[in-house]
PQR file of N, CA, C, O and H, with PARSE charges and radii, in Angstrom:
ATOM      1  N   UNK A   1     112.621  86.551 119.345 -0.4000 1.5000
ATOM      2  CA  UNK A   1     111.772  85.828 118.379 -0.0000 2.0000
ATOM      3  C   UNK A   1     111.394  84.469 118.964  0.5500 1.7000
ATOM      4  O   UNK A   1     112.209  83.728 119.513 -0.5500 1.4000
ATOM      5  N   UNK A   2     109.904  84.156 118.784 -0.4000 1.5000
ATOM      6  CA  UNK A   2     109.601  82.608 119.795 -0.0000 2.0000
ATOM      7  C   UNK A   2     109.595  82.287 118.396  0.5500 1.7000
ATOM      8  O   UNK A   2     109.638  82.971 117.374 -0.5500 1.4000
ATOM      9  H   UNK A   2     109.241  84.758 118.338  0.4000 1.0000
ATOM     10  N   UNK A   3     109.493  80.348 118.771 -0.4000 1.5000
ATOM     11  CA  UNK A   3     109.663  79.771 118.162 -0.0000 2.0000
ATOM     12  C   UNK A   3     108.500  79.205 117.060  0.5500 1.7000
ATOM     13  O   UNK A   3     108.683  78.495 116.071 -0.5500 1.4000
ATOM     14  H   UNK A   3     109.459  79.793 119.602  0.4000 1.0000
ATOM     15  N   UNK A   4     106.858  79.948 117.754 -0.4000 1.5000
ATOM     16  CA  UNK A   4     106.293  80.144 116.936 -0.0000 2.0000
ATOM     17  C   UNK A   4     106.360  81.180 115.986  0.5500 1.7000
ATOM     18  O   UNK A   4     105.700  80.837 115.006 -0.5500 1.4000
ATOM     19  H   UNK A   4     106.710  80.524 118.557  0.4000 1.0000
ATOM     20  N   UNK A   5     106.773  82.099 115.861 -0.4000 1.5000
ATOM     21  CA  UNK A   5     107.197  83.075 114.903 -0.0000 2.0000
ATOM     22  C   UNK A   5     108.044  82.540 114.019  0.5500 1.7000
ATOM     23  O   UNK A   5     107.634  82.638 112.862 -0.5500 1.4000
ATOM     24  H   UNK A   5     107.310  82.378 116.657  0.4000 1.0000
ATOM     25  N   UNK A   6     109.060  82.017 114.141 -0.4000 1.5000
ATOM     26  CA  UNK A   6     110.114  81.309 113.305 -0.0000 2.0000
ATOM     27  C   UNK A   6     109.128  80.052 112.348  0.5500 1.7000
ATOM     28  O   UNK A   6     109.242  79.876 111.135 -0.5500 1.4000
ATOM     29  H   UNK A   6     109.393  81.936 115.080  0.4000 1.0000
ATOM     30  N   UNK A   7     108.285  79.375 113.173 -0.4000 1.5000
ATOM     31  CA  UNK A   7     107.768  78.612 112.416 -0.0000 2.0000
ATOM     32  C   UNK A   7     106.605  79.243 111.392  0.5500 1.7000
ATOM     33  O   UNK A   7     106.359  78.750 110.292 -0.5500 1.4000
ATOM     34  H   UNK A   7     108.193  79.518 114.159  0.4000 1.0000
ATOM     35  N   UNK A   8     106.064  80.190 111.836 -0.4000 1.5000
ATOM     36  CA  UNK A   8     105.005  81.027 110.709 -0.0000 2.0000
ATOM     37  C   UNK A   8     105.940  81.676 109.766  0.5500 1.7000
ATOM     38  O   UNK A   8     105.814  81.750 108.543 -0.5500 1.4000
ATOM     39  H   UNK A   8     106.264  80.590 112.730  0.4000 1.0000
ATOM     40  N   UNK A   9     106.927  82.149 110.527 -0.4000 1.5000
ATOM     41  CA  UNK A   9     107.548  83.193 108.938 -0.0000 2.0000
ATOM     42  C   UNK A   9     108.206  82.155 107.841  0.5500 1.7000
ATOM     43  O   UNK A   9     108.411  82.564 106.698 -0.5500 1.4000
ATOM     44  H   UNK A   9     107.029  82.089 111.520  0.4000 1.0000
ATOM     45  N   UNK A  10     108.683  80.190 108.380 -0.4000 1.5000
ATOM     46  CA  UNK A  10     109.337  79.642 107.350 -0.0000 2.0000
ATOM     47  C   UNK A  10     108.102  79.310 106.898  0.5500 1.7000
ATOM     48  O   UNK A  10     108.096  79.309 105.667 -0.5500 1.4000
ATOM     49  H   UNK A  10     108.517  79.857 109.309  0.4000 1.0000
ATOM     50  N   UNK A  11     106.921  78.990 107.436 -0.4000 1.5000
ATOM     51  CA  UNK A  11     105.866  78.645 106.740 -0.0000 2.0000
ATOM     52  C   UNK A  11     105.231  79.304 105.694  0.5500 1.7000
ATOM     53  O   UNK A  11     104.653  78.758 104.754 -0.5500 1.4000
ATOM     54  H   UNK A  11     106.926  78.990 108.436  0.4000 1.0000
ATOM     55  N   UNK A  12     105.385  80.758 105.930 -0.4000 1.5000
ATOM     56  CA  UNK A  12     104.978  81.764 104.806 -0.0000 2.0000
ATOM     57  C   UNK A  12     106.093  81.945 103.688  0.5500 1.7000
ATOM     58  O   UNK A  12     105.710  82.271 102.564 -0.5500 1.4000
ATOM     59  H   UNK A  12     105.854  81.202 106.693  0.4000 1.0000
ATOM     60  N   UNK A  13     107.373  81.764 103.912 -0.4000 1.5000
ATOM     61  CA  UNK A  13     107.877  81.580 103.226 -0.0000 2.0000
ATOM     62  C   UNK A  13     108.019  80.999 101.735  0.5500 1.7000
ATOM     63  O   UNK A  13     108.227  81.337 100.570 -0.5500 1.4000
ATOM     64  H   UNK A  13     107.683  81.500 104.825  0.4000 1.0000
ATOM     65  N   UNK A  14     107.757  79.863 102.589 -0.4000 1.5000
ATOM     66  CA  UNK A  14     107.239  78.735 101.698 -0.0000 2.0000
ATOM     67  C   UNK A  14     106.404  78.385 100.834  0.5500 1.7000
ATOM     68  O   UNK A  14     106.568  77.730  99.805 -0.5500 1.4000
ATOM     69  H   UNK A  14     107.588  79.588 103.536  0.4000 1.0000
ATOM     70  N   UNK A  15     104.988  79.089 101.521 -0.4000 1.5000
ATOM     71  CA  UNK A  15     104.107  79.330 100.559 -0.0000 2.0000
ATOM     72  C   UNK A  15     104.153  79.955  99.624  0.5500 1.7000
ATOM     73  O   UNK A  15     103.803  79.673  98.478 -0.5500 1.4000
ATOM     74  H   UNK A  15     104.855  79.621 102.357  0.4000 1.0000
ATOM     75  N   UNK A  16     104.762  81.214 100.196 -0.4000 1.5000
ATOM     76  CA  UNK A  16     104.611  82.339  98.795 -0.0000 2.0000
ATOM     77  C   UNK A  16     105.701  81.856  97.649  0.5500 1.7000
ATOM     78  O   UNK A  16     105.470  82.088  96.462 -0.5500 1.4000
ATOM     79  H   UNK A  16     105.046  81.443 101.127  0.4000 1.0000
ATOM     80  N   UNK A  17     107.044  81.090  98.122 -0.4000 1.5000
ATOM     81  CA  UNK A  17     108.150  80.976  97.199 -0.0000 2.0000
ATOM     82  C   UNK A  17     107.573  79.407  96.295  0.5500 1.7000
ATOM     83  O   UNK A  17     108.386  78.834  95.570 -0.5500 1.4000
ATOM     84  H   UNK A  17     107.231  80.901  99.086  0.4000 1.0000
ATOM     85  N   UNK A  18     106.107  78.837  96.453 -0.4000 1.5000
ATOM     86  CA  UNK A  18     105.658  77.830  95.910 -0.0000 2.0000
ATOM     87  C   UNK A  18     104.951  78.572  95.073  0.5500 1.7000
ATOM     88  O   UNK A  18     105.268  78.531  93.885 -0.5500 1.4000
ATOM     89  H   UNK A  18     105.446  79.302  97.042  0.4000 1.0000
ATOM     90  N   UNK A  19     103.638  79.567  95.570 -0.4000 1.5000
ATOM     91  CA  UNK A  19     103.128  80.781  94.624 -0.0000 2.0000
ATOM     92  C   UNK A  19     103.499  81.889  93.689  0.5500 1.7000
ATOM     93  O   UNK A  19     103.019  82.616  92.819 -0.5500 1.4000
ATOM     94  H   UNK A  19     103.380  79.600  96.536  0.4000 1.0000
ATOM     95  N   UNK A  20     104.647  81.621  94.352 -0.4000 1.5000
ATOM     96  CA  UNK A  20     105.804  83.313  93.510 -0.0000 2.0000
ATOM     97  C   UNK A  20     106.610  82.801  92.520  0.5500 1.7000
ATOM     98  O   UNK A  20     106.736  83.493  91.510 -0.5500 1.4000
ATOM     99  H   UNK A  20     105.037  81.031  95.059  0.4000 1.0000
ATOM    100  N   UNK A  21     107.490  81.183  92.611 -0.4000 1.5000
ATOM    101  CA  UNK A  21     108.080  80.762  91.916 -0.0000 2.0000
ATOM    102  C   UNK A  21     107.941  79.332  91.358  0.5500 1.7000
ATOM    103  O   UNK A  21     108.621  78.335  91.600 -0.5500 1.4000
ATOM    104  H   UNK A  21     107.388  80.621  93.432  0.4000 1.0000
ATOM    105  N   UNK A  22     106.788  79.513  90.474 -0.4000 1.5000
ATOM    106  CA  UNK A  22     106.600  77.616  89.983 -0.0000 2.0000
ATOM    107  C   UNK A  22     107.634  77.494  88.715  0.5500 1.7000
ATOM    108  O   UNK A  22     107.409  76.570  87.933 -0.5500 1.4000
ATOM    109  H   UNK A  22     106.236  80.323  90.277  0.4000 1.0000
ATOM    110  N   UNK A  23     108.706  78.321  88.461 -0.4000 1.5000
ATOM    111  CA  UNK A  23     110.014  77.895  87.323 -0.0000 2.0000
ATOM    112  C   UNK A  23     110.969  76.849  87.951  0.5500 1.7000
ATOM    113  O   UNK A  23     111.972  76.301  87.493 -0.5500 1.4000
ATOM    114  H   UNK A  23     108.889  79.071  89.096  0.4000 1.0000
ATOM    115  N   UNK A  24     110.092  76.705  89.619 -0.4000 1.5000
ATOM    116  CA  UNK A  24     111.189  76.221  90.546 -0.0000 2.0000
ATOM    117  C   UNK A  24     110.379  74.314  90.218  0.5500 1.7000
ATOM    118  O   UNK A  24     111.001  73.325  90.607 -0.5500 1.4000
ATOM    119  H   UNK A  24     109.278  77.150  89.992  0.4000 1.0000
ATOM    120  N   UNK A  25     109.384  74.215  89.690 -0.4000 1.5000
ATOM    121  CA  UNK A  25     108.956  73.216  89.211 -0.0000 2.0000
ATOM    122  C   UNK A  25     109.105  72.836  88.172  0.5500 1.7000
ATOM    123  O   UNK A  25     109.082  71.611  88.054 -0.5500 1.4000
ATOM    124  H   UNK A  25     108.878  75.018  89.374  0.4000 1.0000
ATOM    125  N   UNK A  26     109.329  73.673  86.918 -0.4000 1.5000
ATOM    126  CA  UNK A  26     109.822  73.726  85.539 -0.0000 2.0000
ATOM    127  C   UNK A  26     111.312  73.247  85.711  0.5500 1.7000
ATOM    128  O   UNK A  26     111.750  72.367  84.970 -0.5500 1.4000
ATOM    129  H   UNK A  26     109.348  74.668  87.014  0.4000 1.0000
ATOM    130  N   UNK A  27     112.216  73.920  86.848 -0.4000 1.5000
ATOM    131  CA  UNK A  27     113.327  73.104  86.789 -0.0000 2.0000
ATOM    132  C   UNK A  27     113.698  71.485  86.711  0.5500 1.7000
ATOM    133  O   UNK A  27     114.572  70.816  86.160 -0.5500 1.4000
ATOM    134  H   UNK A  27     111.860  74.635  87.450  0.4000 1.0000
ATOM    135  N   UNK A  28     112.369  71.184  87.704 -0.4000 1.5000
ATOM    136  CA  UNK A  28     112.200  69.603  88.265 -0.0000 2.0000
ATOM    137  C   UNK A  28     112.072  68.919  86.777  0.5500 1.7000
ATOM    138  O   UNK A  28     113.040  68.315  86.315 -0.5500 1.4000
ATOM    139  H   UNK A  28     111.659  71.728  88.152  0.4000 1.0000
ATOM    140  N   UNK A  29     111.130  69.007  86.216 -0.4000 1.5000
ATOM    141  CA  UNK A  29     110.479  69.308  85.064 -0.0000 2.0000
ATOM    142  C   UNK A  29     111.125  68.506  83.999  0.5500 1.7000
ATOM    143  O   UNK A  29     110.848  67.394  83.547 -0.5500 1.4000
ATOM    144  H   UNK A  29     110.344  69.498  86.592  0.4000 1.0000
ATOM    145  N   UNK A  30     112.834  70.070  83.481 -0.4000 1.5000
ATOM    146  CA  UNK A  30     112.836  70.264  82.725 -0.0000 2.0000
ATOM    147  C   UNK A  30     113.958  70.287  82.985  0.5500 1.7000
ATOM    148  O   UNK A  30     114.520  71.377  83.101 -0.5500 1.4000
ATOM    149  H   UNK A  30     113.059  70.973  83.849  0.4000 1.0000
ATOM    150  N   UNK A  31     114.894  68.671  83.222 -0.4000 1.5000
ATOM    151  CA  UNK A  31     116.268  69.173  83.922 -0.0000 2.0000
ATOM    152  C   UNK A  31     117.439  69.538  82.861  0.5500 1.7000
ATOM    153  O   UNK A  31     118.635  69.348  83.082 -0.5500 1.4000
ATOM    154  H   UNK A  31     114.438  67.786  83.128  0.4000 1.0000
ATOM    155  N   UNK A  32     116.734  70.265  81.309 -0.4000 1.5000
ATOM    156  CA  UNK A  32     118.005  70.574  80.588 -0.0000 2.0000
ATOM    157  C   UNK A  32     117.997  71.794  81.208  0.5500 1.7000
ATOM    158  O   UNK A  32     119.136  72.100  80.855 -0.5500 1.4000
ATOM    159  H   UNK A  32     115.763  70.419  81.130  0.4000 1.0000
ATOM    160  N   UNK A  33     117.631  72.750  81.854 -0.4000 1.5000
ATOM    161  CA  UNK A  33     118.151  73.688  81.522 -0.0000 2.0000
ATOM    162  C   UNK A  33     119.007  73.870  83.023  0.5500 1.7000
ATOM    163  O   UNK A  33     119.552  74.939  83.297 -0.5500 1.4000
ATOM    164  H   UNK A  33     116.706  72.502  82.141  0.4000 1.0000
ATOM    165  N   UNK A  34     119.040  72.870  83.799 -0.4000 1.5000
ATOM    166  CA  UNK A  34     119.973  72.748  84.829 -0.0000 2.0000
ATOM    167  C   UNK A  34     121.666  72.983  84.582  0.5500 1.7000
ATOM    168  O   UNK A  34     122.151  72.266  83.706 -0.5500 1.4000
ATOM    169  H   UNK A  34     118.597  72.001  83.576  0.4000 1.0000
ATOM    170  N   UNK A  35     122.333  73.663  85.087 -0.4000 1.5000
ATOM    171  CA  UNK A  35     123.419  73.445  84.810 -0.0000 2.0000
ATOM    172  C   UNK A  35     123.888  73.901  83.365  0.5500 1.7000
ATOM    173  O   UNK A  35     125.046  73.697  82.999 -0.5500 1.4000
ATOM    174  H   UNK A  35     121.939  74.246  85.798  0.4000 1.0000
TER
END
């Protein structure tokens, strides 16, 4: 695996887990339901 590969797959990662999961902003949000 080069090290451009590593950097596209955390990059896609990322994107999609910003697109796939905005509850992950509701947490920021909405810190009662933390914990």
């Amino acid at each position: 695996v080069s090290v451009t590969d590593m950097i596209t797959k955390e990059t896609y990662q990322r994107t999609h887990a910003a697109n796939l999961k905005p509850d992950n902003v509701d947490i920021h949000r909405h810190p009662v339901h933390v914990g």
